[in-house]
C-alpha positions as CSV (number, residue, x, y, z in Angstrom):
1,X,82.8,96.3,88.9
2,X,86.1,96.2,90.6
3,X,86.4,93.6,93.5
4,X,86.9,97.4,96.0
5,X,83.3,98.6,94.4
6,X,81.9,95.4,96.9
7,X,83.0,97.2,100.3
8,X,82.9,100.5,99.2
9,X,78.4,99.8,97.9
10,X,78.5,98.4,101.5
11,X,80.0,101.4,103.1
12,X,77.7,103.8,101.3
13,X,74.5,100.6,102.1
14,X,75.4,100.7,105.9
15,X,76.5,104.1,107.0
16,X,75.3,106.3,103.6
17,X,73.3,108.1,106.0
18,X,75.5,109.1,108.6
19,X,78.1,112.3,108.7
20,X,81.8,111.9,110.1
21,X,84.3,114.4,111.1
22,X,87.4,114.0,109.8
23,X,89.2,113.3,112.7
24,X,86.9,110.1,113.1
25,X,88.0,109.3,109.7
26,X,91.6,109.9,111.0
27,X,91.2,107.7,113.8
28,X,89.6,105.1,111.6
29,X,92.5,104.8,109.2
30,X,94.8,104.6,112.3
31,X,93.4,101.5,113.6
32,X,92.8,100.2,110.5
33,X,96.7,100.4,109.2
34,X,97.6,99.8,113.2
35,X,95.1,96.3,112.7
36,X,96.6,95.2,109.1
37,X,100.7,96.9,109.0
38,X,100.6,95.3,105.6
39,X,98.3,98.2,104.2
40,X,99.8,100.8,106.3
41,X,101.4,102.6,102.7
42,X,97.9,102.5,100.9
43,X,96.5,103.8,103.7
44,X,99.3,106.6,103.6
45,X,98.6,107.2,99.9
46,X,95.2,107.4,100.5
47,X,94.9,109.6,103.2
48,X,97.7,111.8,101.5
49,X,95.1,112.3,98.1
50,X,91.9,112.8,100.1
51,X,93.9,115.9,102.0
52,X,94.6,117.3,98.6
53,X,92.2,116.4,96.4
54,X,90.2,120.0,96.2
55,X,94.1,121.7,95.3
56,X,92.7,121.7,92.2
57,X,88.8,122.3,92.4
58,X,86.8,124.8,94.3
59,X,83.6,124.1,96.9
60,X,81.3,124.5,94.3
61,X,82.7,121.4,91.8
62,X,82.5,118.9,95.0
């Protein structure tokens, strides 16, 4: 298990249940990299591969 397995089981423990738009999810990175400038390029990276990561599937694979 890599050490970012712990925080992501939480995530998926705490708020599994719940649906977010992704304009929350926006928001949240925002404060997040606004809170810690230190991860604002994985951030960046991050939000960058979740916008494309269907380019190469369609709905049905996800």
């Amino acid at each position: 298990m890599y050490f970012t397995d712990r925080g992501i089981e939480e995530l998926v423990a705490r708020r599994g249940e719940e649906q977010v738009s992704v304009e929350w999810l926006a928001a949240r990175l925002r404060e997040f990299a606004d809170d810690n400038p230190q991860f604002e390029t994985p951030v960046e990276r991050f939000a960058t591969w979740l916008a494309r990561f269907d380019d190469d599937f369609d709905d049905d694979e996800l």
